[in-house]
C-alpha positions, 0 to 999 in steps of 0.5 A: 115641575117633575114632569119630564125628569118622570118620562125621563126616568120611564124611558131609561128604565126600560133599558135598564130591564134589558129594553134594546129596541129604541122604539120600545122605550118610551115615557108618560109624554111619548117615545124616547126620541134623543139618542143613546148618550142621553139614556147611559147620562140618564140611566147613571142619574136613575141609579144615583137617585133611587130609581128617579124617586129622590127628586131633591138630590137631583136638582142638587146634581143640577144645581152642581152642574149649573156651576159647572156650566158657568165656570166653563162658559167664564173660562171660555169669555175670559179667553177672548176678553170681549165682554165687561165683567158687569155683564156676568151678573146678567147672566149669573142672577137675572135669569129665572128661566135659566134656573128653572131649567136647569134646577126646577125642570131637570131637562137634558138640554143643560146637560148637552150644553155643559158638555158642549162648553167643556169642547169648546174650551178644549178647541180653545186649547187647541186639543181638536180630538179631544174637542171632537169627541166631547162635541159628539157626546153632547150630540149624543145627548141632544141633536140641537148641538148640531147648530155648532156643527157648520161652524165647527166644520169650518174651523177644521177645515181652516185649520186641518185642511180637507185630508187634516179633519177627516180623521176630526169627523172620524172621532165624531161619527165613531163616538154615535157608532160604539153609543148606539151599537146595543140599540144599533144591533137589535133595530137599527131603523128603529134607533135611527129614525128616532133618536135622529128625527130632523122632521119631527113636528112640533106643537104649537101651543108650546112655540115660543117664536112662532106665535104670532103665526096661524097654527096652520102655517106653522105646520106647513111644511112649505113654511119648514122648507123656507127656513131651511132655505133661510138657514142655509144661506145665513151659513153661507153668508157668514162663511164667506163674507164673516167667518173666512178673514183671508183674501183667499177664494173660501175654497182655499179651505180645501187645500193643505194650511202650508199650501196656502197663502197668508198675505200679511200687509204692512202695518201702516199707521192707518191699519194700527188705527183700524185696529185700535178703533175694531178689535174684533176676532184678531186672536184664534180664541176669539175667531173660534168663539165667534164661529161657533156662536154665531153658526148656533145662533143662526140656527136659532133664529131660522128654529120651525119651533123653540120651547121654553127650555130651548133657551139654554141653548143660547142664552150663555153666548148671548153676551159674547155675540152682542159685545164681540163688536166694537162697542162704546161707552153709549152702546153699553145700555142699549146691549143690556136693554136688548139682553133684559127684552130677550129675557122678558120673552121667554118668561112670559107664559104662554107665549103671546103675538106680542112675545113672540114677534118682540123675540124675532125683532130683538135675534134681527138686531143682534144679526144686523150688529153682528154681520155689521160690526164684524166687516173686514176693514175697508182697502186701504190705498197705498200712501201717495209718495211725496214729490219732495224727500222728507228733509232729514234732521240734524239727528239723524244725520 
């Protein structure tokens, strides 16, 4: 199960010789091929851990960093009170995945993830900057936290404005600025090419989704160019129609927030009723929470390839994107049901037609609720005034 905490160990100690060619570092299943805020994170647990040999102190670090994870994502729920606290258990105990990947495995991904949390929390607290940067040190580690970035894109320009998030994107590009500048100075191409390389291909006898498709297919470059396309208008969609709440041309985002208009219709009994019956992204931790999740999970379900331990990438927010509907009581078990067939996928090894095509059906239904449960509340029409004045009542007189 050391077989990646190796190569990773590998393609860190050659920076730790003095290595600053990108292309020169490399390990036993290839060349390095994350950018640079994996190898500083990585080279700090090279050192910590004797040069990679004490295995068992590593997954102590792991396994403190899996509780890390947990507290941020409980905090992150907790803020938006959408999910029964049953479902914690789900997530807590009944993924072996989950804890192979971060204890048994050592893989980056959780570590991207952590730090990922930790922004998400600090946009929940309304610290944009400092977001910013935490959410560009987990690009740093791993690229898969740019599926959060449409989304995060949105959200700044919902609240900043064009003019108001340039300083936001500023933070993040500066940040891959000064943590690639060593490999920057000595092969800029080199760093770039590999450590943000959009068209890498990969494996197919590592696929997890695709495996029910020829190996051909899945190479072709035709099939990649479609999913993008596919991608690209999941965003789309979700941004006018789900994400963006105002009544507004989405373009509105453009404009400065004291510039905009913000309609607030009157809080008839019908509207009090809607609201009771969806209460569903009515407070700003919720609406940031929903953005952001659904933008990765769009990004999942579109993957030209997901391995085993790309499923940390989801798996926490999957609870949050099945119960941030309106949900009843009879809903309740087919949602766990959904959660237990999700996990069922990624524990079988190798992945089979079956698998893989049960893991497609089971992302297509967690879409259908989400575009589906998150509707904006159909035109109520004004209420017809009565030909006759109400007769006033002896109190009130």
């Amino acid at each position: 199960t050391e077989i990646d905490w190796k190569a990773y160990m590998e393609e860190v100690e050659g920076f730790a010789n003095g290595t600053l060619d990108y292309t020169r570092l490399q390990g036993d299943t290839g060349p390095l091929v994350y950018p640079a805020g994996f190898v500083y994170i990585f080279l700090g647990l090279y050192h910590a851990t004797g040069r990679g040999t004490d295995i068992r102190l590593a997954q102590y670090l792991f396994a403190g960093l899996y509780l890390l994870n947990l507290l941020l994502v409980f905090r992150i729920y907790c803020r938006t009170n959408k999910v029964p606290p049953y479902v914690f258990f789900f997530m807590c105990c009944a993924s072996y995945r989950i804890h192979s990947i971060f204890v048994l495995r050592l893989f980056n991904d959780p570590v991207a993830m952590a730090i990922l949390f930790l922004a998400v929390n600090l946009f929940l607290e309304e610290r944009w900057s400092w977001g910013c940067l935490l959410f560009s040190l987990a690009v740093s580690v791993k690229m898969n936290i740019l599926l959060f970035a449409p989304g995060l894109l949105f959200l700044l320009l919902q609240r900043f404005g064009l003019l108001g998030c340039i300083p936001k994107l500023c933070i993040c590009a500066l940040l891959q600025v000064i943590l690639g500048l060593p490999f920057l100075l000595v092969n800029p191409v080199g760093y770039l090419t590999r450590s943000f390389d959009l068209g890498r291909q990969f494996q197919f006898k590592w696929t997890v989704n695709w495996r029910f498709l020829p190996e051909e297919v899945f190479q072709n470059r035709a099939f990649h160019a479609m999913l993008l396309l596919a991608h690209l208008a999941g965003l789309g969609l979700f941004a006018v129609h789900r994400w963006h709440r105002s009544k507004e041309s989405i373009l509105a985002l453009l404009k400065d927030p004291a510039d905009r208009k913000h309609p607030s219709p009157p809080l008839t009994i019908n509207n009090i009723l809607w609201q009771a019956a969806h209460v569903h992204l009515l407070n700003a931790s919720a609406q940031i929470v929903f953005v952001l999740f659904s933008s990765n999970f769009l990004g999942i379900c579109c993957s030209r390839s997901l391995h085993y331990q790309f499923y940390v990438w989801y798996f926490h927010t999957l609870p949050y994107l099945l119960w941030c509907t309106p949900t009843t009581k009879v809903a309740h078990m087919p949602k766990v049901l959904l959660l237990g067939v999700i996990e069922l996928c990624w524990n079988t090894y190798p992945s089979t037609v079956c698998s893989s095509l049960s893991l497609h059906i089971c992302h297509g239904l967690v879409l259908l609720q989400l575009w589906y449960g998150t509707a904006p509340p159909p035109a109520l029409r004004p209420p017809t005034p009565s030909r006759r004045p109400a007769a006033i009542s002896k109190k009130a007189q």
